[in-house]
C-alpha positions in Angstrom: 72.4 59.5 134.3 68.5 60.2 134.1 68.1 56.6 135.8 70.4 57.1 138.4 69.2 60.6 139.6 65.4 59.5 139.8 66.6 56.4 142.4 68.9 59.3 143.8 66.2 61.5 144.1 64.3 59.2 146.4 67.0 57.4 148.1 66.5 59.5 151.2 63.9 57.8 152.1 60.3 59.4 153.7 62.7 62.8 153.5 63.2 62.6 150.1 60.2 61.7 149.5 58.5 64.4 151.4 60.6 67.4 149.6 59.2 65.7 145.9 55.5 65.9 147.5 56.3 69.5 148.8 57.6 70.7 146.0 54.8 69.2 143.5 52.4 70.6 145.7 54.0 74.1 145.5 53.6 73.4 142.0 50.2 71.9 142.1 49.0 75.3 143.3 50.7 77.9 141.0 49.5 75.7 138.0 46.2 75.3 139.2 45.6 79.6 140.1 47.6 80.7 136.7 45.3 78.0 134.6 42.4 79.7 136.2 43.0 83.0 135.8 43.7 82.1 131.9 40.9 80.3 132.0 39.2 83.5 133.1 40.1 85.8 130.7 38.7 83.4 127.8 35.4 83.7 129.5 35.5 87.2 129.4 35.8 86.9 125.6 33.2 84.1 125.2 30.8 86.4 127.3 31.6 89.0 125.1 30.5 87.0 122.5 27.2 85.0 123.5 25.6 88.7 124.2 26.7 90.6 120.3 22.8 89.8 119.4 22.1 92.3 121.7 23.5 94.7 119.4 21.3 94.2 116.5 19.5 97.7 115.2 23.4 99.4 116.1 25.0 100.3 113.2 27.9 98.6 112.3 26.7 95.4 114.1 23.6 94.8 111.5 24.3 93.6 108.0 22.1 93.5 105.0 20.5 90.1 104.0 18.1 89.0 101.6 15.3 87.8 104.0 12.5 89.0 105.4 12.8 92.2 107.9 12.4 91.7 111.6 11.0 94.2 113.4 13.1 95.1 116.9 13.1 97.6 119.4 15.6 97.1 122.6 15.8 98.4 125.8 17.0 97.9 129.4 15.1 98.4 132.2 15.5 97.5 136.1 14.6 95.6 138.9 15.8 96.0 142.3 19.2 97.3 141.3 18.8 94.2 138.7 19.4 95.2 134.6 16.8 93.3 132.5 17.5 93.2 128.9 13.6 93.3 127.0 13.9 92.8 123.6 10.5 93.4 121.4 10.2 91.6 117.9 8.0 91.2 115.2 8.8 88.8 111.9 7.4 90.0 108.7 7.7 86.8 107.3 8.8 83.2 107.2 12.7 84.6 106.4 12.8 86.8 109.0 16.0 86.2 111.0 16.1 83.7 113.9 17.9 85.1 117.5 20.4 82.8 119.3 19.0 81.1 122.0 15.2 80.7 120.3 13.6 77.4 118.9 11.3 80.1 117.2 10.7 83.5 117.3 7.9 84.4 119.7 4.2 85.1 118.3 2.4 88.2 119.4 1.3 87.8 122.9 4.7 85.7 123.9 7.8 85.6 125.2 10.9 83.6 126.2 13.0 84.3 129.1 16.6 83.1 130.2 16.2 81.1 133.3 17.7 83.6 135.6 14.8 85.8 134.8 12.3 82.6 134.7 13.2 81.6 138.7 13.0 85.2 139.2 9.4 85.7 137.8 8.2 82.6 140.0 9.6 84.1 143.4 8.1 87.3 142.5 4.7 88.8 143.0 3.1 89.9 139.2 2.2 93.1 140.2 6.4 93.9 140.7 7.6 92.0 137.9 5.5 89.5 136.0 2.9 92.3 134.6 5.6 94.3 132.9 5.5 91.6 130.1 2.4 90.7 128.3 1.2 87.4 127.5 2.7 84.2 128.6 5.9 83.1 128.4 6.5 79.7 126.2 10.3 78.6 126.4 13.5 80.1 128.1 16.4 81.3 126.5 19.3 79.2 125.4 23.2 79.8 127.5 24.2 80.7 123.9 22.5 83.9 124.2 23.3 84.5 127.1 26.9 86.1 128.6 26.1 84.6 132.3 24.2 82.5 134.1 22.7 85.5 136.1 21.7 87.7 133.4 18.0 88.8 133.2 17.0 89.0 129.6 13.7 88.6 127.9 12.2 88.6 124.0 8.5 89.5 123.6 6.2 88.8 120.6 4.3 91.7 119.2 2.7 92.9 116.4 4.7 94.6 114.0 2.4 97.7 114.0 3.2 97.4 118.2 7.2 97.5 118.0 6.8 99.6 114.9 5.8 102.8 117.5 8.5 101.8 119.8 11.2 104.2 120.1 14.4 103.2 118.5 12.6 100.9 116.8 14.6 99.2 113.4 13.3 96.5 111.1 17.2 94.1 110.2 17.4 91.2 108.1 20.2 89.9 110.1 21.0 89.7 113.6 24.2 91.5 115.4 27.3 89.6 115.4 29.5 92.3 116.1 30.3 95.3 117.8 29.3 98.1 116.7 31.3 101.1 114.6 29.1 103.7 116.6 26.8 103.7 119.7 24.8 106.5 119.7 22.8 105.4 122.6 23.2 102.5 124.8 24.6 99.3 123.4 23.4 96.6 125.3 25.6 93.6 123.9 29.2 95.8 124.0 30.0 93.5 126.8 33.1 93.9 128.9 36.1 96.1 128.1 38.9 93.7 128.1 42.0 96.0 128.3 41.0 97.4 131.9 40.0 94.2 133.1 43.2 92.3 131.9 44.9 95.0 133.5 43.1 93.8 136.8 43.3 90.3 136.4 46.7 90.4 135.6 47.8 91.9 138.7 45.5 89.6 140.6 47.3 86.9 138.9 51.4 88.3 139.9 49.9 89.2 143.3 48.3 85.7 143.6 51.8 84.1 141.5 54.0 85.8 143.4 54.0 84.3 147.0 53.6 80.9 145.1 56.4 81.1 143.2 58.6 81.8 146.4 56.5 78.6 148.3 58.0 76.6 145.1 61.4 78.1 146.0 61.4 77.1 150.0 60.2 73.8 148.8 62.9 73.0 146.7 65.5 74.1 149.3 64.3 71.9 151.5 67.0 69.9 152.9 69.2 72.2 150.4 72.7 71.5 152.6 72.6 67.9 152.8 71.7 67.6 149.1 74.3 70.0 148.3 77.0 68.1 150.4 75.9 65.3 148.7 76.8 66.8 145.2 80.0 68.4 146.3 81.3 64.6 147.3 80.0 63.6 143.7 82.0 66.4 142.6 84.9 65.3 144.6 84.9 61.9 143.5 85.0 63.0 139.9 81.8 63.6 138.9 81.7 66.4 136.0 79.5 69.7 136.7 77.4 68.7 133.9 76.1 65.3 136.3 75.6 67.0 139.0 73.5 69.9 136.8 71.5 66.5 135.9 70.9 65.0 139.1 69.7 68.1 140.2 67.4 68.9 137.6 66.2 65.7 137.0 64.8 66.1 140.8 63.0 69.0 140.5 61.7 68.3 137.4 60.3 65.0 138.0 58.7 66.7 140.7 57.1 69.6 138.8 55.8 67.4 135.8 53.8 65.9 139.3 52.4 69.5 140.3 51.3 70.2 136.8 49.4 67.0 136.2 47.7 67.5 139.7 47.6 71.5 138.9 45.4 70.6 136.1 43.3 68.6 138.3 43.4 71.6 140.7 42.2 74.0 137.9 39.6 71.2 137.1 38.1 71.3 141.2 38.5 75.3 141.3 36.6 75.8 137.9 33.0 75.8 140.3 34.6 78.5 142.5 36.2 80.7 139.5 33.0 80.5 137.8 31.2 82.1 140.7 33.6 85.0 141.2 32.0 87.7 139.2 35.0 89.4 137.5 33.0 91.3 135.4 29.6 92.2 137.7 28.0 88.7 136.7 29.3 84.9 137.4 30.9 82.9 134.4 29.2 79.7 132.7 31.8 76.9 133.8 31.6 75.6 130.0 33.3 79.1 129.5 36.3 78.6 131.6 38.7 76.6 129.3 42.0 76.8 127.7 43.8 77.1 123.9 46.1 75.1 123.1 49.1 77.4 124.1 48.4 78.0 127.4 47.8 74.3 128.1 50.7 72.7 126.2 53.0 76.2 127.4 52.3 75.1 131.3 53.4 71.6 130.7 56.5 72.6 128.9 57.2 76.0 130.7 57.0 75.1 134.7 58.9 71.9 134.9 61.8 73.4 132.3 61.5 76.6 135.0 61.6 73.8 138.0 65.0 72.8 136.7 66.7 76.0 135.4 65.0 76.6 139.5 67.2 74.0 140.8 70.5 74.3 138.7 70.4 78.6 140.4 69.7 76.9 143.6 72.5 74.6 143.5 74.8 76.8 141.7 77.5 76.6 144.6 78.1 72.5 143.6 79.1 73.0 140.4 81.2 75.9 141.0 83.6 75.0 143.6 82.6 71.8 145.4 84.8 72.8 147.8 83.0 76.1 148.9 80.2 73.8 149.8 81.9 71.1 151.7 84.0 74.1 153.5 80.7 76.1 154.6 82.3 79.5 153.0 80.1 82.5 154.8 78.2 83.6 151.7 79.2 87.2 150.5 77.4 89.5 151.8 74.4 91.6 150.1 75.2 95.2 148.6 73.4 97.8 148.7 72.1 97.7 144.9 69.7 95.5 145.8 67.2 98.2 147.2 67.5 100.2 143.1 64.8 97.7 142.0 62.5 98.6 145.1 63.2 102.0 144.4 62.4 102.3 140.8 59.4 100.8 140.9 57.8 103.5 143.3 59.8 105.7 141.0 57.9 104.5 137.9 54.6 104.8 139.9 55.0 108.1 141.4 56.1 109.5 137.8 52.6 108.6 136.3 51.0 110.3 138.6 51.5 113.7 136.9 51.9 112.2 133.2 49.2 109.4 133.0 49.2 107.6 129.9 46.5 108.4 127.5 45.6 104.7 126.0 44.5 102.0 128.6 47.0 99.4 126.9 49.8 102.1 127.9 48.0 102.4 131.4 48.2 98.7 131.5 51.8 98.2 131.0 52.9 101.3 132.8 50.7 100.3 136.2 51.7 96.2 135.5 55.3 96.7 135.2 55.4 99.4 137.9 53.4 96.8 140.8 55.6 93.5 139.5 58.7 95.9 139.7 58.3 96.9 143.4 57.0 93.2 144.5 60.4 92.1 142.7 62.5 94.7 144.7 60.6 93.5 147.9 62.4 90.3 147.3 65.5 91.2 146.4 66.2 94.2 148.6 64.6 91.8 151.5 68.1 89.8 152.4 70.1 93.5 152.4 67.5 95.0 154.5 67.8 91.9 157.5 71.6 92.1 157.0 71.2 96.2 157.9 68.5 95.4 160.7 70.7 93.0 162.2 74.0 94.5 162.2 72.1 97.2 164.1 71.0 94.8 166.5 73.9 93.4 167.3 76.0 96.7 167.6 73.2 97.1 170.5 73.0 94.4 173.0 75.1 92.1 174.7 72.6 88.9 175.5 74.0 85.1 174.2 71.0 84.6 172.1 70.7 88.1 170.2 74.3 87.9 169.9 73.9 84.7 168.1 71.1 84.9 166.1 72.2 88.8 165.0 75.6 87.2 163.6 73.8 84.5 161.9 71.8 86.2 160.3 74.5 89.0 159.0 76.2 86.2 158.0 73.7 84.9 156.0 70.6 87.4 155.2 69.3 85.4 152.4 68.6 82.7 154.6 67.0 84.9 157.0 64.6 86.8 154.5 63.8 83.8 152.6 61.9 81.8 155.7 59.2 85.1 155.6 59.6 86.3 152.0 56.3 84.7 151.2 54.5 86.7 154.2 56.0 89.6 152.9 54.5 89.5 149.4 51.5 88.5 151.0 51.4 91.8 153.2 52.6 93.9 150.3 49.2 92.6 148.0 46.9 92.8 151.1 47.8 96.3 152.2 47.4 97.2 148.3 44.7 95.3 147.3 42.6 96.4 150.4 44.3 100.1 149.8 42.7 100.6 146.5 39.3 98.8 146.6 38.4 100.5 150.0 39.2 103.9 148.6 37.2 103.1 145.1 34.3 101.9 147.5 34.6 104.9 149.4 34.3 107.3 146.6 31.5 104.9 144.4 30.4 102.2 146.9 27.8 105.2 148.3 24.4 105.9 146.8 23.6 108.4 144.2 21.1 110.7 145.3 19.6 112.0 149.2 17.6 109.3 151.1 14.7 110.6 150.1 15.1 110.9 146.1 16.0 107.2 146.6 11.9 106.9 147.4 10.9 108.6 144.2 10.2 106.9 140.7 10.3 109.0 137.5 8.7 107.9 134.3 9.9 110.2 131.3 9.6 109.4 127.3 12.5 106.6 126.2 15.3 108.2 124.7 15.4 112.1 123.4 14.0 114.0 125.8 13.4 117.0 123.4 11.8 115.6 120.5 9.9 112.6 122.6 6.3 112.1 122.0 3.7 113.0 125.3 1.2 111.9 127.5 -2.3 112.8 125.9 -3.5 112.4 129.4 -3.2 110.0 132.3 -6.3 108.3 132.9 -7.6 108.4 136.3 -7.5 105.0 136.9 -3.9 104.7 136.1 -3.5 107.5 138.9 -6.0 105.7 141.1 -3.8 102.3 141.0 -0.8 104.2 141.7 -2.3 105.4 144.5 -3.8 101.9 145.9 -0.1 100.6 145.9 1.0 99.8 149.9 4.0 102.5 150.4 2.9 105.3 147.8 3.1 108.7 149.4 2.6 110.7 146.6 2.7 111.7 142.7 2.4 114.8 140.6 2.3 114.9 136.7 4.6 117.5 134.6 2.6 118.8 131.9 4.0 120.5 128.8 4.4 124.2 127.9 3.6 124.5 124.3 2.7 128.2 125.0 6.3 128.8 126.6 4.6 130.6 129.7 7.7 132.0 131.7 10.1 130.9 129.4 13.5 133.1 129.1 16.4 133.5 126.5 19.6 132.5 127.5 21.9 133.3 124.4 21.0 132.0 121.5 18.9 129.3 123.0 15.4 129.8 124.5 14.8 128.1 127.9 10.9 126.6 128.2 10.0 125.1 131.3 7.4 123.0 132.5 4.1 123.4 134.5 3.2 121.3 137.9 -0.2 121.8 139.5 0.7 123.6 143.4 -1.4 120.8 144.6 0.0 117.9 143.3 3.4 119.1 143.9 2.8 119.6 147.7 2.6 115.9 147.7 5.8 115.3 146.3 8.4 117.9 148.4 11.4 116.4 148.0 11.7 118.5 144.4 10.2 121.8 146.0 7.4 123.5 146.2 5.4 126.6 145.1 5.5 130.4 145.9 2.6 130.8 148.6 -0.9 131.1 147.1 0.5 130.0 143.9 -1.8 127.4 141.6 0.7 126.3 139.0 4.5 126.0 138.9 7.0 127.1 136.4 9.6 123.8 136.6 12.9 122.4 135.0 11.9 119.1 134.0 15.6 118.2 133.6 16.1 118.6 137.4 13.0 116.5 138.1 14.7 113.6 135.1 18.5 113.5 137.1 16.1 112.7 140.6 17.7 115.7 142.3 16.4 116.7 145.5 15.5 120.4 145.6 13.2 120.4 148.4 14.4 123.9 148.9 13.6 125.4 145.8 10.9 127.6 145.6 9.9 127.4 141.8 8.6 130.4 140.2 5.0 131.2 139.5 3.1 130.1 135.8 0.1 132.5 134.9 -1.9 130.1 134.0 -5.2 128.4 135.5 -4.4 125.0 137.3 -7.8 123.5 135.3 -6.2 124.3 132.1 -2.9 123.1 132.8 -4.8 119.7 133.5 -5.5 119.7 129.8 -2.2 119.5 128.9 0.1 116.7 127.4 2.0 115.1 130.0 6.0 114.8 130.0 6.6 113.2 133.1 4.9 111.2 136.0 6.9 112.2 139.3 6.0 109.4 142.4 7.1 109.2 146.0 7.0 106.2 147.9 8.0 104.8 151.7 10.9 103.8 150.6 10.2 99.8 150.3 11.1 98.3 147.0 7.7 96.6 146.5 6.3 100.0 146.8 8.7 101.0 143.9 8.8 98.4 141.9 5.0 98.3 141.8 4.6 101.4 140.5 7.8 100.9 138.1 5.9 97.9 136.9 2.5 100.0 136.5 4.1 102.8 134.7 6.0 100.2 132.0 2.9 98.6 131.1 0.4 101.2 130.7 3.1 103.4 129.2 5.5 101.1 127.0 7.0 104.4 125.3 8.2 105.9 128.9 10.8 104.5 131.0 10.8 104.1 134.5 13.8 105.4 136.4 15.2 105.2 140.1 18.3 106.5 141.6 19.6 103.0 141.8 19.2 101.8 138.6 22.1 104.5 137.4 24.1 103.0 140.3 23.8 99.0 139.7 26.2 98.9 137.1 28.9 100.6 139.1 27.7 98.9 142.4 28.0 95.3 140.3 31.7 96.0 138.8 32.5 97.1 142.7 31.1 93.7 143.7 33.5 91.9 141.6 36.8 94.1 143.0 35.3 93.4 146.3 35.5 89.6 145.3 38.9 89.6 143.8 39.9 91.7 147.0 38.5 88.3 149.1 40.2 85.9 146.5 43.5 87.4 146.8 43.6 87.6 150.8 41.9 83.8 151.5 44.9 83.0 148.8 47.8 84.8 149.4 47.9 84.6 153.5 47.6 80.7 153.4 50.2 80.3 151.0 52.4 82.7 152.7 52.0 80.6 156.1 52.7 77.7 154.3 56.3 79.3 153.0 56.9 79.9 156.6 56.0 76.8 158.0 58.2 74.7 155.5 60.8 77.1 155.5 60.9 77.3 159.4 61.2 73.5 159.5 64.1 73.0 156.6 66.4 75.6 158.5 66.0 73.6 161.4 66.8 70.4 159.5 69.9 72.0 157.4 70.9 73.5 160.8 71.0 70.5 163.0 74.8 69.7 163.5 75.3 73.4 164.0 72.7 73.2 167.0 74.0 69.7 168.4 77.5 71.1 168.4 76.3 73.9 170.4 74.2 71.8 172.6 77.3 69.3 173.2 79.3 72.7 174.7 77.0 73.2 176.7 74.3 75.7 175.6 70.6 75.3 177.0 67.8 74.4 174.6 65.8 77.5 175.6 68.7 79.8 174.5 68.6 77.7 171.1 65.0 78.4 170.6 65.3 82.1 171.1 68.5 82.0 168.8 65.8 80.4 166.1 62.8 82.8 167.3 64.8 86.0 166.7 66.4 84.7 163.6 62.8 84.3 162.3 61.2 87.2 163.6 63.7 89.7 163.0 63.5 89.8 159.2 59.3 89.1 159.2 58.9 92.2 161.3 61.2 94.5 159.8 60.9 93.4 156.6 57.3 93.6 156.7 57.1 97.4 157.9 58.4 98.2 154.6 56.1 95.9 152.4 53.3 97.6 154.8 54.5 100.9 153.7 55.5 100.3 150.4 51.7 98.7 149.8 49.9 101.9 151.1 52.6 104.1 149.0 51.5 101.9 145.8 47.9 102.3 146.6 48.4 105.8 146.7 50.3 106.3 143.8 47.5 104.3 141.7 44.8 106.1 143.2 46.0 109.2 142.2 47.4 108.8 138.7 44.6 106.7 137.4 41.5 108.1 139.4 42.5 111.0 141.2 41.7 109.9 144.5 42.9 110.3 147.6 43.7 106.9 149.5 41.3 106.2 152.1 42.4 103.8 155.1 41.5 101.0 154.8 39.9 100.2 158.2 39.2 97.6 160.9 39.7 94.8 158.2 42.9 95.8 157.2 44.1 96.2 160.5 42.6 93.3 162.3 43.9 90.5 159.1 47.3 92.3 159.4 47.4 92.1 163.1 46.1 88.5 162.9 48.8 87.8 159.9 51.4 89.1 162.0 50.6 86.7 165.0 49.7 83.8 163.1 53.4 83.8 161.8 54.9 84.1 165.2 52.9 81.3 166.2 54.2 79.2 163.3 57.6 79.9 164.6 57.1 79.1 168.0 55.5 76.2 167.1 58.4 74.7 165.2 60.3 75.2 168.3 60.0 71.8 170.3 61.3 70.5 167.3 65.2 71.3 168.2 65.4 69.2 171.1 64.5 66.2 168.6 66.8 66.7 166.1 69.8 68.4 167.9 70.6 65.3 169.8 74.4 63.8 170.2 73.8 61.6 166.8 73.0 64.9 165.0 76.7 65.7 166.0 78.6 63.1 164.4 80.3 63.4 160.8 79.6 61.6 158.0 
């Protein structure tokens, strides 16, 4: 039987053979986006792991070895919104433990650098960027060290006495390769949290799954009634329902083992583009983007077995009653069950938005099974819902071709619905996707802090604020350079109190502020500004730290002599720029080098983590509509043209009685628009309602609309779709003609 069916399966010449490319290239494309977005959740893990040496000094990440100690003190610092990872070390000896990514371990007065940071250095002017490291640099770090092929990271040779004084500093014998039990402070290697993001990913992957999965469909109905006439006279002729289940699967499969060879080499072309969609923030290394074992050898078992079991559901009618085929039985009609799917998944949303699970891999399932329940119900309440719509219609006019078309369509809804089915879904993801990502860039995308904080840089002791070591002094030239930088508007230095002048007991605990000079604080306004006639200022240095404008504020008079504050230690160095990032980034670069114990903060740099993980949703936002749209039109397209094939005796007939072509077009025009616009009103509402529900169980947000974008791709979606009807139009007066008509 095997033999016969594959010179069956082609024996209808450039028809047949055109439903076996269709169909592989439906194919082609689901294998080639689910391999990729397998492919990128294994690079989230192997990111994960190529940045655990960042971890080493955490406890839990560092193990005991019997080697020579290495001296290391980490921190992160910024650049333009940019993280830089700079990582101090000093070996005590020969044993000392190497870092991944290092031939050696740098001398004092070195440093490697990954090549991100390398090219960024030689676009750079010193005095921004190149001056914040000493020495010279002497090699780049290896891709093994590194989690992307953007990341900024640099290790700096010192003297052991040097990284010794350096805050947080440790001395390991081994290097971290692990995450760490706890993180009292930052841990720089802890990578990406996988739950959430499989969470995200894996809806990406139904939403972007979903429309293909109905493309594969449409293909393999193409020219469904003359195949299944075909097996109802094999049927009739004797043939047992086991045959016919083998002919038929036997097609589809042969086809599907084609789409999953050429989805590998789709998965293949696409790596380049996956690896430059930053899931995470940052851009993958397209090394990382590979498969097990399992989810290669699952694809080629799993799709071609699901092309056939595909194809036997299809074609179900055939081995039931052969009859029923060759008789053209009026399908039974949908009931009203079908919307309970549809239904329960807005249920299941809207019921977590009071009672939110507390775990994320709860979250994940609950949010997962709630957005792949609804997209289901879409689907299968679509057919009821055009039965509904056009048994409404009909009840309400009396024209030949509404009349027509309406009673066609109740006839048959499935039919109907499944010509637009994929446009549907792709509405559905679009109005979600765009739903949730505006709103979360609505409520992050906008900048911490006023306009004119945003000039200002800070430069406070690294780490405890309380028990940090101070300033001495600042020498005058350090203030003089500052002040020669193009764009600096101002700086004033926050001295210590050690005397407590004006401090005040607030319970148990004893409040101690800080003292600014009146005049060096008239330069920087933003953060207030002294009683009048006032010399020194009584300040909270933790509303000057969290960049807070308080321009308002008048701060309360110190009794002390502005020439002996002078004399005092220094906790913080306060500047205001123009605004330009040269300006700020010079002075950020000044500050780290002639105090390596402080650390320079800006209002952005708290921001470019959030800002980078928004640029990524904004990505997968861009993936999911240049996908899903295309594929959808596609659906409609193919599906447009095999009704019109499996419908062509019907039309000749009616031609032959007379009927005019135009009112055969408008018969197939409102057959095809009827379900795409109704139906897609609800996956338009249902998408916004989904949104919503997420917004406000998982984040508490409100959903924002989602704008011109939204509007104009829907509008455009909409149109496009019409047009692909319309344009399969001329091809009834081709294919209804008297031949069309004759039996056999």
């Amino acid at each position: 039987m095997i033999p016969f069916s594959l010179r069956l399966a082609v024996s209808g010449g450039r028809e047949a053979v055109a439903r076996l490319l269709m169909i592989a290239a439906a194919v082609a494309i689901g294998v080639g986006l689910l391999l990729s977005t397998f492919s990128s959740l294994n690079a989230i893990d192997r990111a994960n792991q190529r940045q655990l040496w960042m971890n080493t000094g955490a406890k839990g990440a560092t193990s005991a070895a019997p080697v020579d100690p290495l001296w290391w003190s980490a921190r992160m610092e910024y650049y333009r919104g940019k993280s830089v990872l700079q990582a101090q070390v000093a070996p005590t000896g020969p044993t000392s433990p190497m870092l991944p990514g290092l031939t050696r371990l740098p001398a004092p007065g070195e440093y490697y650098a990954s090549p991100a940071l390398r090219k960024l250095l030689s676009e750079t002017p010193a005095v921004e960027l190149g001056d914040r490291f000493p020495g010279r640099m002497v090699g780049v770090i290896g891709d093994d060290a590194l989690p992307s092929p953007d990341t900024l990271a640099v290790v700096i040779g010192r003297t052991a006495d040097q990284v010794e004084a350096m805050p947080r500093a440790a001395a390991v014998t081994s290097i971290a390769t692990a995450m760490p039990a706890d993180c009292p402070y930052d841990c720089y290697g802890s990578g990406v949290h996988g739950d959430s993001l499989v969470l995200v990913l894996t809806v990406v992957a139904g939403a972007l799954i979903f429309p293909v999965l109905i493309f594969i469909g449409i293909a393999t109905r193409l020219s469904a009634a003359t195949r299944e006439q075909r097996y109802a006279a094999m049927r009739l002729v004797g043939a047992t329902p086991g045959q016919v289940a083998v002919v038929s699967a036997v097609e589809s499969t042969v086809a599907a083992l084609i789409g999953t060879v050429f989805g590998f080499g789709l998965y293949v072309a696409l790596k380049p583009l996956t690896a430059d969609v930053p899931f995470t923030g940052d851009r993958f290394f397209a090394e990382d983007l590979g498969l097990n074992a399992w989810q290669a050898g699952g694809m080629v078992v799993a799709v071609p077995v699901a092309a056939a079991l595909a194809a036997r559901f299809a074609l179900r009618r055939v081995t039931v009653s052969p009859l029923g085929v060759s008789r053209r039985v009026t399908p039974k009609p949908p009931g009203t069950w079908r919307v309970v799917p549809l239904v329960a998944g807005l249920a299941e949303l809207g019921y977590f938005v009071g009672s939110r699970p507390t775990t994320t891999n709860a979250q994940s399932l609950a949010y997962l099974s709630g957005f792949v329940l609804v997209m289901l119900g879409l689907v299968i309440a679509g057919p009821w819902l055009t039965m509904a719509a056009a048994r409404a219609v009909a009840r309400r006019t009396s024209r030949p071709a509404s009349l027509i078309a309406m009673r066609r369509l109740a006839d048959d809804p499935r039919a109907g619905f499944r010509s637009v089915a994929g446009l549907v879904l792709a509405l559905f993801v679009t109005t979600a996707t765009l739903g949730i990502i505006g709103t979360i860039n609505d409520a992050q995308g906008v900048l911490f802090g006023s306009p004119e904080v945003r000039k200002a840089v800070a430069d406070t002791p690294f780490g405890d604020l309380e028990g940090a070591d101070v300033l001495p002094a600042v020498p005058d030239g350090v203030v003089a350079r500052a002040r020669a930088v193009p764009g600096f508007r101002g700086l004033a230095l926050v001295h210590d109190n050690p005397a407590g002048i004006g401090g005040v007991t607030k319970g148990e605990r004893r409040f101690v502020p800080t003292l600014v000079r009146c005049s060096e604080l008239a330069q920087i306004p933003v953060v207030g500004h002294c009683a009048p006639g006032a010399a020194v200022a009584a300040v909270d240095l933790f509303r000057f730290t969290d960049l807070q404008e308080d321009s308002a504020t008048e701060w309360p008079t110190a009794p002390i002599p502005a020439e002996e504050v002078a004399k005092l230690p220094v906790r913080l160095l306060y500047a205001t720029t123009d605004g330009s990032e040269s300006a700020k980034e010079q002075l950020r670069t000044l500050f780290m080098k002639e105090f390596p114990r402080y650390q320079t903060r800006q209002v952005g740099d708290w921001a470019s983590e959030g800002q980078k993980k928004l640029q990524g949703w904004r990505r997968l936002a861009d993936v999911v509509l240049l996908t899903t749209l295309p594929i959808a039109g596609c659906s409609l397209a193919v599906s447009a043209v095999a009704g019109l094939s499996d419908r062509r005796r019907p039309f000749a007939m009616l031609r032959l009685t007379g009927a005019p072509l135009r009112l055969l077009q408008r018969v197939v025009g409102l057959e095809s628009a009827l379900p795409l616009l109704v139906v897609s009103a609800l996956a338009i509402g249902t998408g916004f309602a989904a949104a919503a529900m997420f917004l406000k169980a998982q984040m508490d947000y409100d959903l924002v609309s989602p704008g011109a974008l939204y509007y104009g791709l829907t509008a455009f979606g909409l149109v496009a779709s019409l047009g692909i009807i319309a344009s399969t139009l001329p091809l009834l007066k081709r294919i209804t003609g008297p031949e069309a008509a004759r039996n056999g």
